[in-house]
C-alpha positions in Angstrom: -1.3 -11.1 -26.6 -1.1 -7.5 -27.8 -2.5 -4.3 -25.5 -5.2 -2.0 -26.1 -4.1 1.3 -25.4 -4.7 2.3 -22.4 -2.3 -0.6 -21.5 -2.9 -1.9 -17.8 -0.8 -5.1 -16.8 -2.1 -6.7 -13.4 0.3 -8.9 -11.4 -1.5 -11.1 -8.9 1.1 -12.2 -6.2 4.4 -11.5 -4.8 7.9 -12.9 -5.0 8.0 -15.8 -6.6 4.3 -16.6 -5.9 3.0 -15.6 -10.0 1.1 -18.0 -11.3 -0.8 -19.3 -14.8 -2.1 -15.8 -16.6 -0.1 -13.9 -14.2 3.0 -15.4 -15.2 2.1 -14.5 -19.1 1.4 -10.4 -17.9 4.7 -11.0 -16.4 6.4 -12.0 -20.0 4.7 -9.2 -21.6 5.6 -6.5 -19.6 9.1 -7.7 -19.7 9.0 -8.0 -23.2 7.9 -4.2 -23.3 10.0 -3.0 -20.6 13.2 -4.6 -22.5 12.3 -4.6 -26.2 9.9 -1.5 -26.3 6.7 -3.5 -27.7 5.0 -6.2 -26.7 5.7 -9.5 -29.3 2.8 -11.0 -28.8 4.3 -14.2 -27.3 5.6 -15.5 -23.9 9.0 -15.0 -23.5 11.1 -16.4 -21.2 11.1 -15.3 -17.6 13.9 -13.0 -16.8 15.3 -13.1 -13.2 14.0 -9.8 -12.7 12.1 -6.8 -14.0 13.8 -4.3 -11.8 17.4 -3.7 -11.7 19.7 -1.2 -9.2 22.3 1.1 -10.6 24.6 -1.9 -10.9 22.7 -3.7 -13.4 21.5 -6.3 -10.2 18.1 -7.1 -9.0 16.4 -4.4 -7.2 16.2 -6.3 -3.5 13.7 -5.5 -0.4 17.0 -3.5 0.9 17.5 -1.5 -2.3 13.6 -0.3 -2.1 14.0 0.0 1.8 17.4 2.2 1.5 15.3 4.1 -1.8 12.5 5.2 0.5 14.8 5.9 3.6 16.6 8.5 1.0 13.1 10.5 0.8 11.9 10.1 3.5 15.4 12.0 4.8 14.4 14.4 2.2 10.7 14.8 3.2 11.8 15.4 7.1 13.5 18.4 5.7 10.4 19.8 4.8 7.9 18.2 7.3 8.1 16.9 11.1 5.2 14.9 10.4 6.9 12.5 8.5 8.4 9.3 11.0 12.0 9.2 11.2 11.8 5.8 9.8 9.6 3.9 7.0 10.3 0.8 5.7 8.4 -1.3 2.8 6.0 -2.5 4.6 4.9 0.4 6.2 4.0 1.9 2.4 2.1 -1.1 2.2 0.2 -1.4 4.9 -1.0 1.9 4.9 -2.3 1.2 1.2 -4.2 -1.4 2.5 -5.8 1.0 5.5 -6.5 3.6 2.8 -8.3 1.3 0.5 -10.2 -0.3 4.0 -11.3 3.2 4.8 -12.4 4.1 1.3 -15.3 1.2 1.7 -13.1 -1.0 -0.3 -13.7 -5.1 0.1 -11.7 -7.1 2.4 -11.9 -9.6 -0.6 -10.4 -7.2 -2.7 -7.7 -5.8 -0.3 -6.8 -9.1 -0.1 -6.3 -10.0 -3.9 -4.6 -6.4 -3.7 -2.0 -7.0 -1.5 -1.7 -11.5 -3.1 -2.9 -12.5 0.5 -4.0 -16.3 -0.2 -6.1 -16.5 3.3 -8.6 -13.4 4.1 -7.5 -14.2 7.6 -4.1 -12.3 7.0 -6.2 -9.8 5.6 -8.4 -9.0 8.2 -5.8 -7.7 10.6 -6.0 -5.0 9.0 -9.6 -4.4 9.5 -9.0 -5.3 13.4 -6.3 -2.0 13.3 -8.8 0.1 11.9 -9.9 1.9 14.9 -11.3 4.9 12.7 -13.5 2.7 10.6 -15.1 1.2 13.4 -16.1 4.6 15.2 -17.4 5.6 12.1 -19.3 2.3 11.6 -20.8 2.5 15.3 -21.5 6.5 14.6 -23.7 5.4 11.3 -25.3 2.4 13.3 -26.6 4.4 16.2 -26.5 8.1 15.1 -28.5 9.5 18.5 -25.5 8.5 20.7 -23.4 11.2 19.6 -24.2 14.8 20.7 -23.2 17.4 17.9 -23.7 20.0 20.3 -20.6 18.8 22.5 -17.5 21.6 22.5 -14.6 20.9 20.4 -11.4 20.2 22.6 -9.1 20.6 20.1 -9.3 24.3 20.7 -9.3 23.7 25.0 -5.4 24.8 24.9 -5.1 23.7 28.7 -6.6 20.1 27.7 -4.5 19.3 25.0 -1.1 20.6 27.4 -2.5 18.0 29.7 -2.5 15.4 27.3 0.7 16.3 26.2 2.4 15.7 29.6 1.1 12.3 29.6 4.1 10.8 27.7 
């Protein structure tokens, strides 16, 4: 199996869950990744693509304590960025992107290796945005464009404030 340039490698599943052509994109890309071109052949699974500074498999905590190091770094610059983000957060925010883009809960879920759509679809039930804009589209006279902004009613948003 040799790559047309340019090369895209898709990996359906997590963990340990590749399976049949997923597990040959798998060789490949290892086979690049540690030989520097593809050979054209399966070669045997290593026991991991990624490795940490000591030569050992990257682990959940080595991406976790990676991310916590930027997002320390970020903070520096922005308060808008939480004190804390772990893994999942990165990922779950990829899949609220790509559900308010229009994308296919069908293709979220292939996205993120879900096997049931029902996993999926809590995403879709978070999506509180999604679904004002979907009641906006579906009954456009309930909404009065003439109504004043209160993002600019200073005395409002102190009010709201206070409610913490």
């Amino acid at each position: 199996m040799i790559l047309d340039s340019p090369s895209v490698v898709i990996l359906h599943g997590k963990g340990t869950k590749l399976e049949g052509s997923a597990h040959e994109e798998y060789c490949l890309l290892a086979s690049i990744l540690f030989d520097g071109t593809p050979s054209g052949q399966a070669m045997e699974k290593p026991e991991f693509l990624v490795s940490n500074s000591q030569h050992h498999p990257l682990t959940k905590e080595g991406v976790a304590y990676i991310i916590a190091k930027y997002v320390a770094s970020a903070r520096k610059l922005s308060t808008i960025v939480p004190p804390k983000v772990n893994p999942h957060m990165v990922r779950h925010s990829k899949a609220m992107h790509l559900l308010q883009a229009g994308v296919n809960l069908i293709y979220i879920r292939d996205f993120l290796g879900h096997v049931d759509i029902k996993t999926t679809e809590i995403y879709a039930r978070a999506d509180t945005e999604t679904k004002r804009k979907a009641i906006e589209n579906a009954y456009p006279d309930l909404i009065d464009s003439n109504l004043p902004d209160w993002n600019k009613d200073q005395e409002l948003l102190a009010w709201l404030s206070e409610l913490k």
